[in-house]
PDB file with SEQRES, HELIX, SHEET and CRYST1 records, atoms N, CA, C and O in Angstrom:
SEQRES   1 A   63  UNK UNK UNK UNK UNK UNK UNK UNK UNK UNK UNK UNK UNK          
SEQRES   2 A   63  UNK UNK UNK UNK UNK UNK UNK UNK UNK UNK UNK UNK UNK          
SEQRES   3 A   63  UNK UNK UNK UNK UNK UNK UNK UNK UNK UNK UNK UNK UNK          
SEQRES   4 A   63  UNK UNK UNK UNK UNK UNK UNK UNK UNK UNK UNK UNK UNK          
SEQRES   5 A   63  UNK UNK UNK UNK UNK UNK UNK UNK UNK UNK UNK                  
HELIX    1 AA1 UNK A   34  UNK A   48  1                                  15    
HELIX    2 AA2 UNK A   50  UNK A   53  1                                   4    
SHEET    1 AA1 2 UNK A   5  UNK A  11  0                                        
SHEET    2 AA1 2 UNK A  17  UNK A  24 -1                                        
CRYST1    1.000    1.000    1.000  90.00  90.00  90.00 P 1           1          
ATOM      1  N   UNK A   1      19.702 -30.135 -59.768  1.00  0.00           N  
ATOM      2  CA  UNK A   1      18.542 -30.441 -60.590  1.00  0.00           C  
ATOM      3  C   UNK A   1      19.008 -31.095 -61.879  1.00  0.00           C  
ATOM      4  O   UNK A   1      19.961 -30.713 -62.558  1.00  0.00           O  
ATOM      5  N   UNK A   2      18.343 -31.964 -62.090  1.00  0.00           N  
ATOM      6  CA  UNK A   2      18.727 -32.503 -63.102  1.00  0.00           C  
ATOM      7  C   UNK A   2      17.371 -32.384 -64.294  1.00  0.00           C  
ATOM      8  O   UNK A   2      16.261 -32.867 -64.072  1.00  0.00           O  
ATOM      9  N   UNK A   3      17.722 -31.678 -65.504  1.00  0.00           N  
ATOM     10  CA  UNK A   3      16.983 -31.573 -66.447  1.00  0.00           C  
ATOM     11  C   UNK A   3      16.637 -32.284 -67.511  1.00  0.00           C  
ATOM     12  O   UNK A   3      17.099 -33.325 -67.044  1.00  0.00           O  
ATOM     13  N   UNK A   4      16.151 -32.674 -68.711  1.00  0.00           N  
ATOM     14  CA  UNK A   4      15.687 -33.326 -70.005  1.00  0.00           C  
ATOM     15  C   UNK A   4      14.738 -32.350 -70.754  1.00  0.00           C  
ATOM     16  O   UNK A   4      13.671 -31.897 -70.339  1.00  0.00           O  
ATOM     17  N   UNK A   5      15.299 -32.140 -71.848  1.00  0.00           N  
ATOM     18  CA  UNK A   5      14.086 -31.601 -72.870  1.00  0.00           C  
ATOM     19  C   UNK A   5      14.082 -32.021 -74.275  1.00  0.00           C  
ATOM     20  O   UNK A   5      15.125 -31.772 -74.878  1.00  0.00           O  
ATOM     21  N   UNK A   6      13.306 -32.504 -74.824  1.00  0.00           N  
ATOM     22  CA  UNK A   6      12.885 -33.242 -75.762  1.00  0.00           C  
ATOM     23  C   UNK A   6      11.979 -32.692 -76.694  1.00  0.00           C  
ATOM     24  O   UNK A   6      10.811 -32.603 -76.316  1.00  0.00           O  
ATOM     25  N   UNK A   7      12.278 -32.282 -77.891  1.00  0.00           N  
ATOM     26  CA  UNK A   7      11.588 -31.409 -78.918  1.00  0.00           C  
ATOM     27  C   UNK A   7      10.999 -32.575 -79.886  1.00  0.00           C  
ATOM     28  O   UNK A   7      11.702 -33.581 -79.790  1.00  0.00           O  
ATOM     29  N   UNK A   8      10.070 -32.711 -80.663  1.00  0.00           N  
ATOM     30  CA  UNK A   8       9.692 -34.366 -81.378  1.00  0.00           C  
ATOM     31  C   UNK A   8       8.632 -33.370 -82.331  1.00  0.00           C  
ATOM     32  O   UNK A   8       8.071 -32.329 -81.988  1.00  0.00           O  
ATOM     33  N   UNK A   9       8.582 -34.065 -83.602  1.00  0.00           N  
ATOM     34  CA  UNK A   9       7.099 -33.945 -84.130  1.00  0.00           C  
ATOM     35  C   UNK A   9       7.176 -35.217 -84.780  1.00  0.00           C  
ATOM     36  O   UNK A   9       8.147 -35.930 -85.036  1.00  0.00           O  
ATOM     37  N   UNK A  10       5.946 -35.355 -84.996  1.00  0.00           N  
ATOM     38  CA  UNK A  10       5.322 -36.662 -84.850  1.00  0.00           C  
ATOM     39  C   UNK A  10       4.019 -36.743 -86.248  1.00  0.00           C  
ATOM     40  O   UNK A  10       2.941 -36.149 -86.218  1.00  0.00           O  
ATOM     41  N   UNK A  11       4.479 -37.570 -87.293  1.00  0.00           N  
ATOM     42  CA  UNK A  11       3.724 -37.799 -88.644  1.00  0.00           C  
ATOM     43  C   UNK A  11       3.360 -38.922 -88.695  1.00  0.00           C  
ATOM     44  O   UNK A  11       4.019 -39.802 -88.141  1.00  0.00           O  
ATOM     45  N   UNK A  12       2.202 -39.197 -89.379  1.00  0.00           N  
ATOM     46  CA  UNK A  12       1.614 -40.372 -89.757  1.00  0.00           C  
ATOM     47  C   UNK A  12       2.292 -40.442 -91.508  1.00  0.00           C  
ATOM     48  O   UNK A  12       2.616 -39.507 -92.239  1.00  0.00           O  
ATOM     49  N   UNK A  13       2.321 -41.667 -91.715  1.00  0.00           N  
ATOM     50  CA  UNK A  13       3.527 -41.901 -92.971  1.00  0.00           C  
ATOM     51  C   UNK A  13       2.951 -41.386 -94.310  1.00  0.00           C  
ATOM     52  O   UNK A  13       3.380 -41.881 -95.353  1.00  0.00           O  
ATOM     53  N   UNK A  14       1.931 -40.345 -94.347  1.00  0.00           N  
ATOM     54  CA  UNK A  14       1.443 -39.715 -95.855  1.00  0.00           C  
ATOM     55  C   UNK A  14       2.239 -37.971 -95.289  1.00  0.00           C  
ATOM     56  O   UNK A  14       2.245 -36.913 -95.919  1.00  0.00           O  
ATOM     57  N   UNK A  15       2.816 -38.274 -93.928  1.00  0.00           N  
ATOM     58  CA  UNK A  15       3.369 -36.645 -94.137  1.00  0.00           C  
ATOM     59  C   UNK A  15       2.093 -35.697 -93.162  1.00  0.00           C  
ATOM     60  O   UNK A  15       2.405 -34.543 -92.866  1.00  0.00           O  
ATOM     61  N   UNK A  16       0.808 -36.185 -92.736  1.00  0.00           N  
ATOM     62  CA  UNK A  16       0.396 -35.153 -91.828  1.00  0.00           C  
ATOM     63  C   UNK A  16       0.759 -35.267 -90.289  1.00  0.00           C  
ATOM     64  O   UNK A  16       0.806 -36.116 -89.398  1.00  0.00           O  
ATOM     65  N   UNK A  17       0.965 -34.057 -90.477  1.00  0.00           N  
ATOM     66  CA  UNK A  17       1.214 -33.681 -88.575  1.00  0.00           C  
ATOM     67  C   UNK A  17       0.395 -34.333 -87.776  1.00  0.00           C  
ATOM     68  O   UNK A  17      -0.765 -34.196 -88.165  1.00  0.00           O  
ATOM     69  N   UNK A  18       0.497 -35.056 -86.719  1.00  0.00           N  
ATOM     70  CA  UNK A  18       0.018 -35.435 -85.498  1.00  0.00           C  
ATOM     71  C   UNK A  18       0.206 -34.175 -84.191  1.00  0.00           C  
ATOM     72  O   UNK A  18      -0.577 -33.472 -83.551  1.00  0.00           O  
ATOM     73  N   UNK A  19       1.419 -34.328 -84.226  1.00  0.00           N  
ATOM     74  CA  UNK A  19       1.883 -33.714 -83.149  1.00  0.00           C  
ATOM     75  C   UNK A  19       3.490 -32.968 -83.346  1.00  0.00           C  
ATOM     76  O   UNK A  19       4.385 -33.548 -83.962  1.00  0.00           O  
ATOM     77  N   UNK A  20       3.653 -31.729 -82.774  1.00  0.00           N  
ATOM     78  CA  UNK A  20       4.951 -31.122 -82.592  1.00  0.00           C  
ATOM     79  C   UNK A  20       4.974 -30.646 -81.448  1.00  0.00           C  
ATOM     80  O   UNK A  20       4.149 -29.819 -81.059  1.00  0.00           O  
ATOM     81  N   UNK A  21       5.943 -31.109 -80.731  1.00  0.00           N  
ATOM     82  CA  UNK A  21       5.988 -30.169 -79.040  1.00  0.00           C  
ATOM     83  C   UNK A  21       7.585 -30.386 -78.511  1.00  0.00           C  
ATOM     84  O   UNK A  21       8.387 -31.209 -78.952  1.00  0.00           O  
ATOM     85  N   UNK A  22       7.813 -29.334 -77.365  1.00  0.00           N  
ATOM     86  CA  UNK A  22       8.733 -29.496 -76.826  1.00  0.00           C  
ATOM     87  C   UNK A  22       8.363 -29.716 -75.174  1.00  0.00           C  
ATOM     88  O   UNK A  22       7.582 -29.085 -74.461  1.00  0.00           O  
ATOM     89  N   UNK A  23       9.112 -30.694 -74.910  1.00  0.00           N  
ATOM     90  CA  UNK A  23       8.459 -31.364 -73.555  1.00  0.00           C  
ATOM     91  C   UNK A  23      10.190 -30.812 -72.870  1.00  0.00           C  
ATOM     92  O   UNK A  23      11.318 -30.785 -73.361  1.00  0.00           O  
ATOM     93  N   UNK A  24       9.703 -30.498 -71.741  1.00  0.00           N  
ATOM     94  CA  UNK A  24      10.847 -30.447 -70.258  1.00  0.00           C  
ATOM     95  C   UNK A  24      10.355 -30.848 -69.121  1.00  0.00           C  
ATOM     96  O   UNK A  24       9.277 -30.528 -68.619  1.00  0.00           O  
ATOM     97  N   UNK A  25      11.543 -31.893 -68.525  1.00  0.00           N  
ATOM     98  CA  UNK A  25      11.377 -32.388 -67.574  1.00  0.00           C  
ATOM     99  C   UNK A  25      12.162 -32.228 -66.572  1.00  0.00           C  
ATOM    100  O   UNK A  25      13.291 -32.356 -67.045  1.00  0.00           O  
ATOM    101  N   UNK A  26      12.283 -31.930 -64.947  1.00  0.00           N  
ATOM    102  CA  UNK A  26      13.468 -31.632 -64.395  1.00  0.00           C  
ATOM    103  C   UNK A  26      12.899 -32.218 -63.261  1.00  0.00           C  
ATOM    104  O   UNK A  26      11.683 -32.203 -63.068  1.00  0.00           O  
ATOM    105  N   UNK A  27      13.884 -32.851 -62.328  1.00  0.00           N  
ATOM    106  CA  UNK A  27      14.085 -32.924 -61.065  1.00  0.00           C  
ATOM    107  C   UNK A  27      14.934 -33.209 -60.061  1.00  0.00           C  
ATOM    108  O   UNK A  27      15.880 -33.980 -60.223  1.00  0.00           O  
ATOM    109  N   UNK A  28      14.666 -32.591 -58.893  1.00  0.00           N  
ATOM    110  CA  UNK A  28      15.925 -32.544 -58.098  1.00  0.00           C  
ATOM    111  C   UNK A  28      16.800 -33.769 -58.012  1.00  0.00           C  
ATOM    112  O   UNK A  28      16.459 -34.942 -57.857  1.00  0.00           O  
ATOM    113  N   UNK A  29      17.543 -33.445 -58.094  1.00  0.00           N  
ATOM    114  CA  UNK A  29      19.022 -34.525 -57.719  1.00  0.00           C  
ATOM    115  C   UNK A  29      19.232 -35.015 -55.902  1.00  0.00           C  
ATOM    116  O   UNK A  29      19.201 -34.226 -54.958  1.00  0.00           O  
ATOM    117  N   UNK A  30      19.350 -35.874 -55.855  1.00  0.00           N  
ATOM    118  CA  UNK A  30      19.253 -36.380 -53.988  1.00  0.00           C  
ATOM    119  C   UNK A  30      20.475 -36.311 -53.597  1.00  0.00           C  
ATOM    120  O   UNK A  30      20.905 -35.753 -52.587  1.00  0.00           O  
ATOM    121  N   UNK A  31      21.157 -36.997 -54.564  1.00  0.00           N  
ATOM    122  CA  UNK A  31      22.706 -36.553 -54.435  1.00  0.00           C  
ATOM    123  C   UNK A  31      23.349 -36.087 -55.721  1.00  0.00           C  
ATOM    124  O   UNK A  31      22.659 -36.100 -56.740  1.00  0.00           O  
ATOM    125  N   UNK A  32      24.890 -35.584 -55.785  1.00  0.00           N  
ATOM    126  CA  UNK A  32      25.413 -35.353 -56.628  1.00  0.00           C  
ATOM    127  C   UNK A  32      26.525 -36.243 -57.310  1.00  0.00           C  
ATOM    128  O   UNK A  32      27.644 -36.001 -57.762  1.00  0.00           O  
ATOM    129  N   UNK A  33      26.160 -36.774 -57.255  1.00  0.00           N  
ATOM    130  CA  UNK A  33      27.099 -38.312 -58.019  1.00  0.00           C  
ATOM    131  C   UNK A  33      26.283 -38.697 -59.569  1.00  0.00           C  
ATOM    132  O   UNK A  33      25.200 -38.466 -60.106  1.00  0.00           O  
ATOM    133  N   UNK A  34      27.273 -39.264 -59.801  1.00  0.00           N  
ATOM    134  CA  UNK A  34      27.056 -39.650 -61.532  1.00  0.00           C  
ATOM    135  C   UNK A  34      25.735 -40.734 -61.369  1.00  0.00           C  
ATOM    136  O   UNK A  34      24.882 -40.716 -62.256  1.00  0.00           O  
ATOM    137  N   UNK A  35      25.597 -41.607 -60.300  1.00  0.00           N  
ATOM    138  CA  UNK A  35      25.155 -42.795 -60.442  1.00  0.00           C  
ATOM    139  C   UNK A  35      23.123 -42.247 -60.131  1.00  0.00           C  
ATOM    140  O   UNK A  35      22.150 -42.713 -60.725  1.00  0.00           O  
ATOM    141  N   UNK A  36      23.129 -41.525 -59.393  1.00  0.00           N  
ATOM    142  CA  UNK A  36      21.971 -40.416 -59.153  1.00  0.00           C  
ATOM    143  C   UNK A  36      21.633 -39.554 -59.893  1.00  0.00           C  
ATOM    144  O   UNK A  36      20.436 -39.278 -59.818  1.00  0.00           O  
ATOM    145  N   UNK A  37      22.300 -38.913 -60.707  1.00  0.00           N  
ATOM    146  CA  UNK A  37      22.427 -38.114 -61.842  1.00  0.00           C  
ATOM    147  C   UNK A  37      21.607 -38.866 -62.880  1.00  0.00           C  
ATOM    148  O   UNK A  37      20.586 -38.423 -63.405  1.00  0.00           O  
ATOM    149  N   UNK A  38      22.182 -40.095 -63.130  1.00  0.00           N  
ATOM    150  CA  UNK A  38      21.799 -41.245 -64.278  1.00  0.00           C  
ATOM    151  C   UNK A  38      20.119 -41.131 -63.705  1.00  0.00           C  
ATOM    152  O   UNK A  38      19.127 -40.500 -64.070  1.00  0.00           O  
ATOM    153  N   UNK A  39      20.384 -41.973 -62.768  1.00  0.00           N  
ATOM    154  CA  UNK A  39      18.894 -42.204 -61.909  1.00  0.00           C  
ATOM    155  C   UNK A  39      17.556 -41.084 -62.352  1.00  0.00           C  
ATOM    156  O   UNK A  39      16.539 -41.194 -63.036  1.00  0.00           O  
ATOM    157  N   UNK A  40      18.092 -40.161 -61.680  1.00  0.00           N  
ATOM    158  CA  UNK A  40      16.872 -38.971 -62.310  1.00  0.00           C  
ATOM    159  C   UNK A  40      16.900 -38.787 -63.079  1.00  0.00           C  
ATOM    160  O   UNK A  40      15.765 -38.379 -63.328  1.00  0.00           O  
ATOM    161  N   UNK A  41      17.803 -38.719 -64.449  1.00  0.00           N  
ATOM    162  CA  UNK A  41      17.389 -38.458 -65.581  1.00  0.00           C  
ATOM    163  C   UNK A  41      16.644 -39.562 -66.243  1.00  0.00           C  
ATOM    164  O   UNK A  41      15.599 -39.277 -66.827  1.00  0.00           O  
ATOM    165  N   UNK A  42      17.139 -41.001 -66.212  1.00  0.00           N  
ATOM    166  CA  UNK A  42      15.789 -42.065 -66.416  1.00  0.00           C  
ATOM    167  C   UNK A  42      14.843 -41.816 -66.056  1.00  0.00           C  
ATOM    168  O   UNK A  42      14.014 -42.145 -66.905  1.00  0.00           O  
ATOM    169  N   UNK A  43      14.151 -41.148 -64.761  1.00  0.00           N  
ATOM    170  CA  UNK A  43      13.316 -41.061 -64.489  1.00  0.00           C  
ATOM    171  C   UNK A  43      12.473 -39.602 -65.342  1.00  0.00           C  
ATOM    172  O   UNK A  43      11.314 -39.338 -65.660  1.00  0.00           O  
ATOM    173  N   UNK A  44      13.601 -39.028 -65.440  1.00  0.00           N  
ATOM    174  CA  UNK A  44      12.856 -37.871 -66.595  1.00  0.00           C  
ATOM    175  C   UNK A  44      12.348 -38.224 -67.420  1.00  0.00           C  
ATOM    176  O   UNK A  44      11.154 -38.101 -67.690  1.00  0.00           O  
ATOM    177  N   UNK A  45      13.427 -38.901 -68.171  1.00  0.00           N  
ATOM    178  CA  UNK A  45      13.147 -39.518 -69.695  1.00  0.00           C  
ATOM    179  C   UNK A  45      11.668 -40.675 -69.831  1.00  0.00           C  
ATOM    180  O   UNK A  45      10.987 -40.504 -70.842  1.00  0.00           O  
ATOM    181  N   UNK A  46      11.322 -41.519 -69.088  1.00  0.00           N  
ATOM    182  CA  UNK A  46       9.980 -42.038 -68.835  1.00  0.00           C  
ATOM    183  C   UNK A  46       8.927 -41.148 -68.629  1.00  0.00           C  
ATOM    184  O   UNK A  46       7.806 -41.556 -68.932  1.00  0.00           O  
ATOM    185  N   UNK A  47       9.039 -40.055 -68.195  1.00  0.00           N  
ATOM    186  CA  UNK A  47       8.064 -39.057 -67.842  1.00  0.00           C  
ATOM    187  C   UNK A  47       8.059 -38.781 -69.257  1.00  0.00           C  
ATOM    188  O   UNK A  47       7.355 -39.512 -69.954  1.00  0.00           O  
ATOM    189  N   UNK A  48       8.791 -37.754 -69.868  1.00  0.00           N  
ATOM    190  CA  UNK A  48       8.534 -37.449 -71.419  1.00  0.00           C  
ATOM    191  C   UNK A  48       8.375 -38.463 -72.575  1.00  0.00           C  
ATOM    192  O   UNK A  48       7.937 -38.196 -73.694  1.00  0.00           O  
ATOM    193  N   UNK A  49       8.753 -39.541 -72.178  1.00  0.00           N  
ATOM    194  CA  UNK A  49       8.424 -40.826 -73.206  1.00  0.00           C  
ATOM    195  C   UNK A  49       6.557 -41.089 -72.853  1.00  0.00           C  
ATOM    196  O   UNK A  49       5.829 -41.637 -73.682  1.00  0.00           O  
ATOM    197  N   UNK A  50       6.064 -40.594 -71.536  1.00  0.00           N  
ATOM    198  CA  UNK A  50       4.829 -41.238 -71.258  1.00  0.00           C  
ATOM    199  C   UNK A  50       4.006 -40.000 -71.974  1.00  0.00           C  
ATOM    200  O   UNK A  50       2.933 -40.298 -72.500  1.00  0.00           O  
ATOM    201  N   UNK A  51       4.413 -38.732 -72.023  1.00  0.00           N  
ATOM    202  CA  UNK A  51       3.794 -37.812 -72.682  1.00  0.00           C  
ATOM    203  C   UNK A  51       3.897 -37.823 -73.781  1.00  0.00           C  
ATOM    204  O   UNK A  51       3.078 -37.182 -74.440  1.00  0.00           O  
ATOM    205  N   UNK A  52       4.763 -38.427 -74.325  1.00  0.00           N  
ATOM    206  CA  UNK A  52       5.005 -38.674 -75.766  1.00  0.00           C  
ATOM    207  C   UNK A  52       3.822 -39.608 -76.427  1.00  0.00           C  
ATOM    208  O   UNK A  52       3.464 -39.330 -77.571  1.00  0.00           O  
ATOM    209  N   UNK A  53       3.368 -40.422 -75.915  1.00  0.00           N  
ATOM    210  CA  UNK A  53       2.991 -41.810 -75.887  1.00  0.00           C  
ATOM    211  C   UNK A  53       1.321 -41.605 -76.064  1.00  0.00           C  
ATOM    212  O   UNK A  53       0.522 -42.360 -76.619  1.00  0.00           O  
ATOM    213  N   UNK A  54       1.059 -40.165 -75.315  1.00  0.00           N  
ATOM    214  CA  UNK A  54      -0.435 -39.998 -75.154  1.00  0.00           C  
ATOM    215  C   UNK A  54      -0.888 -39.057 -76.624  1.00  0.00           C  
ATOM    216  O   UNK A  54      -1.960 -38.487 -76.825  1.00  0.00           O  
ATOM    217  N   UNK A  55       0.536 -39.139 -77.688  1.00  0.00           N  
ATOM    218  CA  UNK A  55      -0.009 -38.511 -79.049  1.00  0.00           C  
ATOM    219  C   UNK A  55       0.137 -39.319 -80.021  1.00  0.00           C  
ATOM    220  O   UNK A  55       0.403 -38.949 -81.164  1.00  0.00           O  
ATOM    221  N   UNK A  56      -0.005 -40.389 -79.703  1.00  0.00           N  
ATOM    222  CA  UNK A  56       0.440 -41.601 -80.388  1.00  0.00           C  
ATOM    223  C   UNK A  56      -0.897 -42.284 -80.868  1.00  0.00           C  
ATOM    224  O   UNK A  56      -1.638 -42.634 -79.949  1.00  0.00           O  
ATOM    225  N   UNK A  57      -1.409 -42.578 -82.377  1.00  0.00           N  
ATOM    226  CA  UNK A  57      -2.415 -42.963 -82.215  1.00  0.00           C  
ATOM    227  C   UNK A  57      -2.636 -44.426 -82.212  1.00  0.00           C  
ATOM    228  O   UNK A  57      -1.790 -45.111 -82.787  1.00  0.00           O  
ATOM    229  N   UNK A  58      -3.924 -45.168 -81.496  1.00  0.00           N  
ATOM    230  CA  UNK A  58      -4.210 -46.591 -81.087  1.00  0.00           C  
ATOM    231  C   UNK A  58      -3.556 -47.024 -82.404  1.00  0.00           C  
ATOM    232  O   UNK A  58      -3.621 -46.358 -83.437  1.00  0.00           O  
ATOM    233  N   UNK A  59      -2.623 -48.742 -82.223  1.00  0.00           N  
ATOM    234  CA  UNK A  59      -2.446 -49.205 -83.010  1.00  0.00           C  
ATOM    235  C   UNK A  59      -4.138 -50.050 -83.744  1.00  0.00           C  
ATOM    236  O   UNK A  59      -5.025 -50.693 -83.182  1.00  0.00           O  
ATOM    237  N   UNK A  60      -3.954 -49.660 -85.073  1.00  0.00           N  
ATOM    238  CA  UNK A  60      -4.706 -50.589 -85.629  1.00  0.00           C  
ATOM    239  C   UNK A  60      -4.717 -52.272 -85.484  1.00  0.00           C  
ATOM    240  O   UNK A  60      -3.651 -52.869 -85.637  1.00  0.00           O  
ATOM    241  N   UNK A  61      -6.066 -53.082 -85.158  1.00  0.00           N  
ATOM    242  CA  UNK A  61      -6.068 -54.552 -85.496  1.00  0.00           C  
ATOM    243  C   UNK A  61      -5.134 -55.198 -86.114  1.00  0.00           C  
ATOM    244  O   UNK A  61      -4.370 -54.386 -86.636  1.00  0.00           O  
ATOM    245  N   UNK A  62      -4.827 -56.270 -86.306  1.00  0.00           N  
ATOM    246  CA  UNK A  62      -3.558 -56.848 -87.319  1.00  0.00           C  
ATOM    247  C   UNK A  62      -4.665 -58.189 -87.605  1.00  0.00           C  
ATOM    248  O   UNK A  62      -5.215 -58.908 -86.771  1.00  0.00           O  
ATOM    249  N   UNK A  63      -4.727 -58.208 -88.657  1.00  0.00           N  
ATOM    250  CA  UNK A  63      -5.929 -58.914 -89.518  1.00  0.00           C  
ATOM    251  C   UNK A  63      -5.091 -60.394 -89.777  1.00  0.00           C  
ATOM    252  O   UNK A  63      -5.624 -61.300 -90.418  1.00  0.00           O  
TER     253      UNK A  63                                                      
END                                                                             
């Protein structure tokens, strides 16, 4: 199994909290080689980047 956990908090630039969480992600390994290893953990890391992403607020217009 290959794991990822990712702790983040997340401010808007006057200093208030948006968001604080700790995200874990794991999944099985197909094989045990470095090159598969890599593999699933990219694939972790997109999973917690996409949860990351859903506390993110809409960018504003650019005028």
């Amino acid at each position: 199994t290959a794991s990822l956990q990712v702790t983040f908090r997340l401010e808007q630039s006057d200093g208030t909290l948006l968001a604080a969480k700790t995200i874990t992600q794991s999944r099985p390994l197909n094989e045990r080689t470095p090159t598969a290893f890599a593999q699933t953990q990219s694939a972790n890391l997109a999973s917690v980047a996409a949860e990351i992403a859903k506390f993110l607020p809409n960018p504003s217009p650019s005028k």
